[in-house]
VEXDREN-2710 file (C-alpha; in Angstrom, 1 decimal):
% VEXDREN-2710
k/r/px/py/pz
1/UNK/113.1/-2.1/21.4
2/UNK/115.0/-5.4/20.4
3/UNK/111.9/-8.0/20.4
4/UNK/114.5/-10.5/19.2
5/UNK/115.2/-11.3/22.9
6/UNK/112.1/-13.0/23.5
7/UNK/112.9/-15.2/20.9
8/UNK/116.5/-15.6/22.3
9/UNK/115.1/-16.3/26.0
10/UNK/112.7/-19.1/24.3
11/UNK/116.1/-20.6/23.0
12/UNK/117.8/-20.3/25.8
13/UNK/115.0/-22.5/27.7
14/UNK/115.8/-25.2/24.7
15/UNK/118.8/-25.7/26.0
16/UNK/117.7/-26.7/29.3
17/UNK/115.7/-30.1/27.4
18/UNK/117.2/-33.3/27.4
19/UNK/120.3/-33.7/25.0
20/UNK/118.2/-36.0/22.4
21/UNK/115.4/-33.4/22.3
22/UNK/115.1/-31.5/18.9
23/UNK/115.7/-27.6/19.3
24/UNK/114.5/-24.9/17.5
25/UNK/117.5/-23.2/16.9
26/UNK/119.5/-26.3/15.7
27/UNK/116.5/-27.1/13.0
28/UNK/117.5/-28.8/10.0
29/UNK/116.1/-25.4/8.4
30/UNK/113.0/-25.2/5.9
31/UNK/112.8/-25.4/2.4
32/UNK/112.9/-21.7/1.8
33/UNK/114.6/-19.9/3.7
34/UNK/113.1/-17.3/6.6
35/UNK/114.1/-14.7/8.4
36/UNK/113.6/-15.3/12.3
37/UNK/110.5/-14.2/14.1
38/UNK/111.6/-12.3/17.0
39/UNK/109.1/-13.6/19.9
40/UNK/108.7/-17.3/18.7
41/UNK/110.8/-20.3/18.2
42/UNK/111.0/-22.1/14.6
43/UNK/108.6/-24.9/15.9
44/UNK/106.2/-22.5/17.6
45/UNK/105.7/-20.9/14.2
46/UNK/104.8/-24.4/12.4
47/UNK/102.2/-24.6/15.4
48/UNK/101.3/-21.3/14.9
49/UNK/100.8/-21.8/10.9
50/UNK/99.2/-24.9/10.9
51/UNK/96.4/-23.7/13.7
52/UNK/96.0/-20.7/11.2
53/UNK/95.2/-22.8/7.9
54/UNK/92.3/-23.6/6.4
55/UNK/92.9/-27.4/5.8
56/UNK/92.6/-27.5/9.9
57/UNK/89.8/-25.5/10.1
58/UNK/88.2/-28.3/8.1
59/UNK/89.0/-31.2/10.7
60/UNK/86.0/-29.9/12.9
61/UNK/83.7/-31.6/10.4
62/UNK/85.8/-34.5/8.9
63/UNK/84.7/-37.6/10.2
64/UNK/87.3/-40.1/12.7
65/UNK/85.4/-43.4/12.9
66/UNK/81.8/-42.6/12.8
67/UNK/80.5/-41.6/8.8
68/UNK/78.3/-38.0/9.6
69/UNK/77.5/-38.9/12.9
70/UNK/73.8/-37.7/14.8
71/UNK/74.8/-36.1/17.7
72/UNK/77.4/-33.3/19.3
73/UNK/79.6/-35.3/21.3
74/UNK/80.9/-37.9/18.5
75/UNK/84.7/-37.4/18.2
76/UNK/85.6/-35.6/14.7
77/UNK/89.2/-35.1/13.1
78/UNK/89.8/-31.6/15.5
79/UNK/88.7/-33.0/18.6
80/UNK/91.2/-36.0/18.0
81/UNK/93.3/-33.8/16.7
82/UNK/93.6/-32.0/19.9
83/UNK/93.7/-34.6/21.9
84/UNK/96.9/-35.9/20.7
85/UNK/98.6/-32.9/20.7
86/UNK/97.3/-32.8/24.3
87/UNK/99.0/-36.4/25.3
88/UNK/101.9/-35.6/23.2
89/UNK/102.9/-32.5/24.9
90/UNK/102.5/-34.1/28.3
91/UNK/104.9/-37.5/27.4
92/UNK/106.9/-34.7/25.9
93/UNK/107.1/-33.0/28.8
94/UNK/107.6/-35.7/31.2
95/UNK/110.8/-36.6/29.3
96/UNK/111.9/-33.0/28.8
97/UNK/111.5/-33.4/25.5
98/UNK/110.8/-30.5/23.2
99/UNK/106.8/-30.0/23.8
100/UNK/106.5/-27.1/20.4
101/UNK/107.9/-29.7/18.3
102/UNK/105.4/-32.6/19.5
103/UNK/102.9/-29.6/19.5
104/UNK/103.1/-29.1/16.0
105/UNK/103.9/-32.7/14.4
106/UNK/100.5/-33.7/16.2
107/UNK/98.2/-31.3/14.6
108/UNK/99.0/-31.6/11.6
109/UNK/99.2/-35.5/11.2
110/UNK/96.0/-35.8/9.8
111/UNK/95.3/-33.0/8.3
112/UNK/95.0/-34.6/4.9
113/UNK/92.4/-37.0/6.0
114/UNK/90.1/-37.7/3.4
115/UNK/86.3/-37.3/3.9
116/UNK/84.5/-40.3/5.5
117/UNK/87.8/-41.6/7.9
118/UNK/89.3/-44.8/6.5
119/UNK/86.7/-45.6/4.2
120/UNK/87.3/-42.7/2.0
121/UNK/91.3/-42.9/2.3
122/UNK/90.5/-46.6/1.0
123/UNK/88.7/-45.2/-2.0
124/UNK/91.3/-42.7/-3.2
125/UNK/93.7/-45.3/-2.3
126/UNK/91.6/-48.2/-4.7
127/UNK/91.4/-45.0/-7.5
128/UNK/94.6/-43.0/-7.7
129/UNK/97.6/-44.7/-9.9
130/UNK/99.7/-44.2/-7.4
131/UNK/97.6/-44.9/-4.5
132/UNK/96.3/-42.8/-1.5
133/UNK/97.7/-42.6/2.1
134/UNK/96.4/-39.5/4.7
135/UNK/100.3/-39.0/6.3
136/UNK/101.8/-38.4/2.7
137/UNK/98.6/-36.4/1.7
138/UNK/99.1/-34.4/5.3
139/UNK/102.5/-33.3/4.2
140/UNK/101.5/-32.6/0.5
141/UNK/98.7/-30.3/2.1
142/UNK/101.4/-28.5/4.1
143/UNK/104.0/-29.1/1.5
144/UNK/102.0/-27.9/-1.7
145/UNK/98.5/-26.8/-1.1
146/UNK/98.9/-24.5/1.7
147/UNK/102.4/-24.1/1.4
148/UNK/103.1/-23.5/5.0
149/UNK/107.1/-23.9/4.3
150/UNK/107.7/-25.6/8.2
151/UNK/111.0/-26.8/9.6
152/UNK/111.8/-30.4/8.3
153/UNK/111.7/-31.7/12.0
154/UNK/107.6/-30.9/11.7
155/UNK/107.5/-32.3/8.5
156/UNK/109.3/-35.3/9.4
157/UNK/106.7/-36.2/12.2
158/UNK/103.7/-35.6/10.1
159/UNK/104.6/-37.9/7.7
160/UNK/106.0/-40.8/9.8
161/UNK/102.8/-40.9/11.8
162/UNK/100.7/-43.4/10.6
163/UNK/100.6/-47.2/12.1
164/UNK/100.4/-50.4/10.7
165/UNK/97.5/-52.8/11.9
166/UNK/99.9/-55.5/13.8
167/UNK/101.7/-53.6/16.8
168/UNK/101.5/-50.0/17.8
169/UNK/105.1/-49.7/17.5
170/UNK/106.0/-51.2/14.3
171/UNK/108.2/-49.8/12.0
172/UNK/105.2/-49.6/9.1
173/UNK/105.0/-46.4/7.2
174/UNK/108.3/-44.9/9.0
175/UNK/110.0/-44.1/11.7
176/UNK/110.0/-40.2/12.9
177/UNK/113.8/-39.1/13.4
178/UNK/113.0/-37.2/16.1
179/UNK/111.7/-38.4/19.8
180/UNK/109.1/-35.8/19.6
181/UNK/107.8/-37.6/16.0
182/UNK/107.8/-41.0/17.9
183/UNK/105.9/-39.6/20.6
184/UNK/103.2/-38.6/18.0
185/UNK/103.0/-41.5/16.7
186/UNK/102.3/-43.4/20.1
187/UNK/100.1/-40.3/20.8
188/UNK/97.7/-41.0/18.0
189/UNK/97.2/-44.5/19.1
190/UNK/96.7/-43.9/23.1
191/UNK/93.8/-41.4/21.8
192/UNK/92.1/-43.2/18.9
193/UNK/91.6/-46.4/20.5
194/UNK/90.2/-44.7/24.2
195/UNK/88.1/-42.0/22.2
196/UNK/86.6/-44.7/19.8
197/UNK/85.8/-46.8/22.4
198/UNK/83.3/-44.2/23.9
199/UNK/82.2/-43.5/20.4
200/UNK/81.4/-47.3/19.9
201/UNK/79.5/-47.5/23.2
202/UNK/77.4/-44.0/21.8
203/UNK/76.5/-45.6/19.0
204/UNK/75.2/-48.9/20.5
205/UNK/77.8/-51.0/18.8
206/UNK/79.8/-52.5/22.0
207/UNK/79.5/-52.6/25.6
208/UNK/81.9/-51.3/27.7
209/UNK/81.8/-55.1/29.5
210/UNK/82.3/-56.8/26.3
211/UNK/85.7/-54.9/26.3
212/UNK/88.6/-57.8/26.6
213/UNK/89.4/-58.9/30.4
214/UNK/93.5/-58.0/30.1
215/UNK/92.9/-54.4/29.1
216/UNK/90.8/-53.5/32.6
217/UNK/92.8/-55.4/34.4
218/UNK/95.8/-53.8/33.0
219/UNK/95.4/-50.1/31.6
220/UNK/91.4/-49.7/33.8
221/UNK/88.2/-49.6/33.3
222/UNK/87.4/-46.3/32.6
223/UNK/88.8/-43.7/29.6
224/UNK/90.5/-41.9/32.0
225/UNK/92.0/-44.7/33.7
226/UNK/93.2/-45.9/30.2
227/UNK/95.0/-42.9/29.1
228/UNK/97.0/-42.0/32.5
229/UNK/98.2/-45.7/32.3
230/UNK/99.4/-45.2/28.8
231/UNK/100.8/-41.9/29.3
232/UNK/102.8/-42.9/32.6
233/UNK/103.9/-46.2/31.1
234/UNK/105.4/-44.6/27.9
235/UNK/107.1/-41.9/30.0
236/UNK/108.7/-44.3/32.5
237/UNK/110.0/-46.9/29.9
238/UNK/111.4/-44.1/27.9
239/UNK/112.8/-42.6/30.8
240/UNK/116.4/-43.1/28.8
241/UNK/115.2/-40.2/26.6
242/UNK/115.2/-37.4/29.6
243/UNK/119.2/-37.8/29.5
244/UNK/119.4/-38.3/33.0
245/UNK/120.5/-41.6/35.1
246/UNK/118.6/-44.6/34.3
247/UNK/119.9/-48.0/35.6
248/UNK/120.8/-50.0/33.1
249/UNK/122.4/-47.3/30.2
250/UNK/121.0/-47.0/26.8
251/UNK/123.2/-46.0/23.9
252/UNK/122.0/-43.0/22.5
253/UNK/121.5/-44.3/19.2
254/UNK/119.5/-47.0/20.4
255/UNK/117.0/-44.5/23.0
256/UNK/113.4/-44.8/21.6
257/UNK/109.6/-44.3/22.9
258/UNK/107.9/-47.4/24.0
259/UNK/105.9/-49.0/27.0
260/UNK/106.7/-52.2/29.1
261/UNK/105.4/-55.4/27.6
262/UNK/102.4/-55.9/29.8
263/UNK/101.0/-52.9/28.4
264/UNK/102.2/-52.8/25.3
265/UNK/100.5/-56.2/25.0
266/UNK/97.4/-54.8/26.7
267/UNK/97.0/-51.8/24.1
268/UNK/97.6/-53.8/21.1
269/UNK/95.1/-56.4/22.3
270/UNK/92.6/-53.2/23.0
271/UNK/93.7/-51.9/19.2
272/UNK/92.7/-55.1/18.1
273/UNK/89.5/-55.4/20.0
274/UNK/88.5/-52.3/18.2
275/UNK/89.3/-53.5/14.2
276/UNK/87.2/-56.5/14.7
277/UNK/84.3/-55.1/16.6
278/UNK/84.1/-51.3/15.9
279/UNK/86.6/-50.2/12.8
280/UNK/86.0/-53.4/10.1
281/UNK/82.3/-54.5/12.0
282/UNK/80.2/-56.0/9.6
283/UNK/77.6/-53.7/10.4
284/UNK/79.5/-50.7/9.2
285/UNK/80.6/-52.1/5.9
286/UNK/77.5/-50.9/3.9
287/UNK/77.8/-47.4/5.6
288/UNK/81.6/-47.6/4.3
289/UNK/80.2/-48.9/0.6
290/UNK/78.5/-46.0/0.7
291/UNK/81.1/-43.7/1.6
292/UNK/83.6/-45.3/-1.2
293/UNK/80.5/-44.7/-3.7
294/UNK/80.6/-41.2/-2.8
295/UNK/84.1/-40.5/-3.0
296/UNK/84.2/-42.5/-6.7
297/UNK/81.5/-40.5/-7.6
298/UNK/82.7/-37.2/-6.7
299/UNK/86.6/-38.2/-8.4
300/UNK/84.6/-39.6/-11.0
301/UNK/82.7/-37.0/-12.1
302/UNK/85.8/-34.1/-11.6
303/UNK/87.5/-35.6/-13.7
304/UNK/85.2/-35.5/-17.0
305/UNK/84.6/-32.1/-15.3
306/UNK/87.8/-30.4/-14.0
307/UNK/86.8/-27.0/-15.0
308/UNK/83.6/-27.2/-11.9
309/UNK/86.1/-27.7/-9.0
310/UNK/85.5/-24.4/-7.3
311/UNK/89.2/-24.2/-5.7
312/UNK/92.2/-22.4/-5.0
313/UNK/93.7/-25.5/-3.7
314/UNK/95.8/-27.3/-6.5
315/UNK/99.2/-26.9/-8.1
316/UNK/98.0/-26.6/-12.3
317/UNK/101.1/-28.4/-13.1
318/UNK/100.0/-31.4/-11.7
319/UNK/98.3/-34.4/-13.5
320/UNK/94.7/-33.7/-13.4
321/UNK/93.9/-37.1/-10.9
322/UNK/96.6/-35.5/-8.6
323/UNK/94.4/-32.3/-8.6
324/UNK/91.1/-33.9/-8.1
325/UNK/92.2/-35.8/-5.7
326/UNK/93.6/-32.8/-3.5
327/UNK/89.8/-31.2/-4.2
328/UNK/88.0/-34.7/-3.1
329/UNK/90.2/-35.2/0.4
330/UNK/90.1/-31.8/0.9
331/UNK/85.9/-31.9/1.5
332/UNK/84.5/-32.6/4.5
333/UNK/82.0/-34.9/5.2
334/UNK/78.4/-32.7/4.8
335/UNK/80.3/-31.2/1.4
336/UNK/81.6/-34.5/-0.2
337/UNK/77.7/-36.1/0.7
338/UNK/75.9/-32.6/-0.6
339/UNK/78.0/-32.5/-4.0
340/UNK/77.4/-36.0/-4.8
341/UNK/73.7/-35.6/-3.7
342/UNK/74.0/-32.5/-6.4
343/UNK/75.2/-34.6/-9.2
344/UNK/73.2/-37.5/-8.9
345/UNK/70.4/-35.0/-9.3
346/UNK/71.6/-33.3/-12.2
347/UNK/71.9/-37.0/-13.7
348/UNK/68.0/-37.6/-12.7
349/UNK/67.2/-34.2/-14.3
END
């Protein structure tokens, strides 16, 4: 039997997208050549690959905003993770846009978040020469370390992910080539700044009343309320991306994903709600010292001793800070705090 017809009735579907979605079968290819699987699509085998991996295994205990959090129900990198590949594949959806290729871009845009969330990307980023940042890392993690060889459409979107402070649409650190990639981007923003909230409240750091006026009367008061006004906004003023009649006509070079001012306006005031009281609080800046002093410690010490990094992660050509860096933003949160612990002992001894 010809299994090669599954993957040909997958395509087939592909065809029924929107003409500015990305198909599979038109993929700008990877960087080594592959023969075709026969019962998935190009981007369903990036999903498939990066689900598989170890790097994403490790999300479940990498910390999002919280430093080693007390408790089960405190988001970590996976269950973000998931949730924006959730709201990505429904905007995707919604605009008939390829949902495998969203799928795929979304789970693996942080997978080369350091240990320690933002505080620990900030101390790579204060110690490597040439700086740190998690979106390049998360494409030299499926680029290099696990050498996952996906399309350059997946690629693309992983690495144009990340968002400047300002506006959650500015241009920042890139802008995905794809519509999938842009939804992604937007993705990782509707569920940060809804999840975080809830953390915040968890940890006895805000109230949900102290939450500014404009974004309950605008996007609701509760999470769920939030997110469906996200996700329907983005979907109806991107409507342009579905190909089909809008009424004023967009120029295909000009269709993008975005939201209507008033909400736009709403979630960046939200986003910025959350920097001043949850993500920079003064009351978190000596847990974030101490996440920095753990990370310096642990680069610190690896590189006096390379030869005690217990990895197969690392390409040996590399400069050695390029290799103890891959080993320190590889750990996860209890590792990076029970090595350090370790070595400070060893010092003591």
């Amino acid at each position: 039997m010809d299994l090669s017809a599954v993957r040909r009735r997958l395509e087939e579907r592909e065809r029924t997208l929107s003409p500015y979605a990305s198909r599979s079968f038109e993929t700008r290819g990877r960087e080594t050549p592959e023969a075709p699987s026969p019962v998935r699509t190009e981007f369903q085998r990036d999903r498939d690959r990066i689900l598989h991996c170890k790097a994403f295994r490790r999300l479940k205990h990498k910390t999002q905003v919280f430093i080693a959090p007390v408790g089960d129900h405190f988001v970590t990198r996976l269950t973000h993770t998931l949730e924006v590949a959730q709201i990505a594949r429904t905007i995707a959806r919604g605009l008939n846009l390829n949902e495998d290729l969203a799928e795929a871009a979304a789970l693996a845009h942080d997978i080369g978040h350091p240990p320690f969330g933002h505080a620990g990307e900030q101390a790579l980023a204060d110690l490597l020469p040439e700086g740190f940042r998690h979106a390049e890392q998360s494409l030299r993690v499926v680029e290099k370390l696990e050498r996952l060889n996906l399309t350059w459409e997946t690629r693309d979107g992983i690495v144009n992910s990340s968002k400047v402070r300002e506006d959650i649409f500015a241009e920042g650190y890139g802008t995905p080539s794809t519509l999938e990639g842009q939804i992604v981007k937007v993705s990782d923003a509707v569920a940060y700044i809804n999840h975080d909230i809830a953390d915040a409240m968890r940890a006895g750091v805000i109230a949900e009343e102290e939450l500014p006026n404009e974004v309950s009367e605008v996007l609701g008061k509760r999470r769920s309320e939030r997110i469906d006004t996200l996700v329907c906004d983005i979907i109806e003023n991107s409507w342009a991306a579905t190909g089909e009649r809008v009424a004023v006509p967009v120029p295909a070079a000009e269709i993008r994903i975005g939201m209507c001012d008033t909400v736009s306006a709403a979630a960046n005031t939200l986003r910025e709600f959350m920097f001043q009281r949850v993500y920079l609080w003064e009351g978190r800046r000596e847990e974030a010292e101490q996440a920095k002093r753990v990370v310096a410690v642990l680069y610190d010490h690896f590189m006096r001793n390379p030869n005690e990094m217990q990895t197969e992660y690392g390409v040996q050509s590399d400069p050695l800070w390029r290799r103890v860096a891959d080993y320190v933003s590889g750990m996860t949160d209890h590792f990076a705090l029970a090595s350090a612990d370790r070595l400070r002992g060893a010092v003591r001894d």
